[in-house]
N, C-alpha and C positions, 0 to 999 in steps of 0.2 A: 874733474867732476866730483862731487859731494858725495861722500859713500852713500848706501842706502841706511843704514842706520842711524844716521843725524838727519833724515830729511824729513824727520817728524819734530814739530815743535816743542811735543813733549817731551824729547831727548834732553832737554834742556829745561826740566820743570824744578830742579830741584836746585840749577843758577840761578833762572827769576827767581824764585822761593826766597832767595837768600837776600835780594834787598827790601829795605824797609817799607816801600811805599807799597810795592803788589804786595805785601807778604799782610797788612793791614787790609786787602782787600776780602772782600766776601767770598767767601770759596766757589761762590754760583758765578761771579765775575772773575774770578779768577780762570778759573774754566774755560767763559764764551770768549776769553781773550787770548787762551794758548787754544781754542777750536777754531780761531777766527785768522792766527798766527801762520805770516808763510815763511821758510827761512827761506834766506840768502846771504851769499858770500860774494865778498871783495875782496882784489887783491890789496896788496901794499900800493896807495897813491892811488886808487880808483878812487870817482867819485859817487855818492850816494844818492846828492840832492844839492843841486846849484841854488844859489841866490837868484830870488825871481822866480823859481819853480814851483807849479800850483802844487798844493797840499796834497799830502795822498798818505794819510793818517797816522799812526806814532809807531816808533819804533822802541828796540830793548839791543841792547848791545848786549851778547850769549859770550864773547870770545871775541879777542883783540880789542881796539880800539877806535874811537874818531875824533878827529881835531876839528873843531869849528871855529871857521877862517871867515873873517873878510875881506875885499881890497876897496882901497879910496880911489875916487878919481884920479889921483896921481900914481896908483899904482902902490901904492905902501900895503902888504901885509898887517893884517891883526889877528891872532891869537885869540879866539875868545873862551872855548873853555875846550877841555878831552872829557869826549866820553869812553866811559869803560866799562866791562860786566858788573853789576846788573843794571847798567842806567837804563832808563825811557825818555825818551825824549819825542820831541816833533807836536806837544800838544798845546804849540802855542795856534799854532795854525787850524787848528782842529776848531777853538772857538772862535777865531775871527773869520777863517776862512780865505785871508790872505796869504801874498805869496809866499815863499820862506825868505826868511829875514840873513840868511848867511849860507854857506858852503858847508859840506860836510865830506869830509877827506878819510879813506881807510889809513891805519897807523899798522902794518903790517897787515897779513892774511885777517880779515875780519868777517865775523857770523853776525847776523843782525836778525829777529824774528820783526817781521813788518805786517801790524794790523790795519789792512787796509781803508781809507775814508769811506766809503761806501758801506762796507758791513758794519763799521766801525759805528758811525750814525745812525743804521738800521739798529744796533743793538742798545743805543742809546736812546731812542723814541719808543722803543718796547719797555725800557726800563728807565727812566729819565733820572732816579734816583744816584745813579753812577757818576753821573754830570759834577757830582761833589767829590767824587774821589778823583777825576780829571783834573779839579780844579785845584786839589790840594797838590796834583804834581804841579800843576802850573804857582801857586803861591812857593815851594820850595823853592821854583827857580827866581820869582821876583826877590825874594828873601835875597839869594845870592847876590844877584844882582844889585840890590841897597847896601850889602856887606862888603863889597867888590867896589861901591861910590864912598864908604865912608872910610875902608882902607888906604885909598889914594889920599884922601882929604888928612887922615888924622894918624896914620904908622909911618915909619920912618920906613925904610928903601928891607932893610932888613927886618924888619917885624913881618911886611908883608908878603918878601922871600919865605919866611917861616911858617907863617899862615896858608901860604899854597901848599907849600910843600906835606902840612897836614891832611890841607884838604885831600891832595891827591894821592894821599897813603891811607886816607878813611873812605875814598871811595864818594869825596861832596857828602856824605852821610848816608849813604845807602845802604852800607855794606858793617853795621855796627859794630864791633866785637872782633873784624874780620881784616886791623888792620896789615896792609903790604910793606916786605922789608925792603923791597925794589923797586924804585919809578924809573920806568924808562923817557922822560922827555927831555931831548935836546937841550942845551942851555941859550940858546937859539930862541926856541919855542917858548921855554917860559919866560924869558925878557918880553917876548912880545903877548903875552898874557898882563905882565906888569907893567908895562909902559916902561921899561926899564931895557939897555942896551947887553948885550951879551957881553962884552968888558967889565962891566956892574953887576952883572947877574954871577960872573967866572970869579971874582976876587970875593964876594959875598957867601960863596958856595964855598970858598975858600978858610974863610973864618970860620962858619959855622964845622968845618972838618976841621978846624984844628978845635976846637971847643967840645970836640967830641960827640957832636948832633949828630955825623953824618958820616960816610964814607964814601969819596969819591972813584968807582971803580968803571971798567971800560965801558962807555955806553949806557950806566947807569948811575944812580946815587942812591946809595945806602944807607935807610934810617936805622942809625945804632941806637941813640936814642928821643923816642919818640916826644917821652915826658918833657926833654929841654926844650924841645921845641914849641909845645904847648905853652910851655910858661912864657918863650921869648915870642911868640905872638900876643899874647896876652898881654904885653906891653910893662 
């Protein structure tokens, strides 16, 4: 059980704080949305929210993380993106109102603040002006998304190993100033992010540690240096 000292959302006012997109918000929305906020916790491999499940309003990741999976009819896994503190997510559903479009899996012990649809829309017809700051979390993630299509198209196998590997040490951009020496994901995991085989993603990760980008330790990979890696995505 959750001590009682984290089971206020405000316990956690000063993680959201820290990424870019709430931290741009109005202080008066910022507010109705840690007053509106419930936590909950997941174990390692719980699930948050299936493919197919109706909407039930956006979330922020406070502590651990989430993988967002989906399977093909034949069963194949994909990798589609981790989330991690301070992301929010879920507001794609918020404006169509369809189902969720993928899986969301806990990455260890994970805390998640969950603003529910319901209050969530009530606070948005009192104030409809907010609808623009939804929306600029929603265009960050299309951004992605068109970055993620023209990567496949135009970097080599190795440009785009390097360009995740930013991403996922900047936090996708949330977290500015605040990059991590440590990413925990599987090499597993991020082949299936890249469309790329973990034998490919293993001798790639391989190079990059001898070139001095990175260091490969148990469970982890270690950005030594960040700047190589900016420039070797950069093409």
């Amino acid at each position: 059980m959750m001590p009682a000292e984290f089971r206020d959302p405000r316990d956690f006012e000063a993680m959201v704080g820290a990424g870019a997109w709430f931290r741009a918000l109005a202080p008066a929305f910022q507010g109705r949305l840690l007053d509106a906020a419930a936590v909950r916790q997941l174990e390692d491999g719980e699930s948050l929210f299936a493919k197919g499940d109706r909407p039930d309003g956006v979330y922020c990741v406070v502590a651990g993380g989430l993988r967002m999976t989906t399977v093909s009819q034949a069963g194949r896994l994909a990798m589609l993106a981790i989330a991690e503190p301070p992301q929010w997510f879920g507001e794609i559903a918020l404006f169509d109102g369809e189902p969720r479009s993928h899986d969301a899996w806990a990455t260890g012990p994970t805390t998640v603040l969950h603003v529910r649809q319901q209050p969530l829309m009530a606070l948005l017809d009192e104030s409809p002006r907010h609808w623009h700051s939804l929306g600029l979390l929603l265009t960050h993630k299309l951004r992605s998304a068109f970055t993620a299509i023209e990567e496949v198209a135009l970097l080599s196998a190795e440009q785009r190993l390097a360009r995740r590997l930013v991403a996922l040490a900047d936090g996708w951009g949330q977290s500015p100033g605040r990059s991590k020496r440590e990413i925990r994901v599987p090499q597993e995991q991020l082949g299936q992010m890249l469309a790329l085989s973990r034998q490919t993603v293993n001798q790639l990760l391989q190079q990059l540690a001898s070139s001095g980008a990175i260091r490969l330790v148990r469970g982890a990979i270690e950005i030594v240096d960040l700047d190589a890696l900016r420039r070797l995505s950069a093409g």
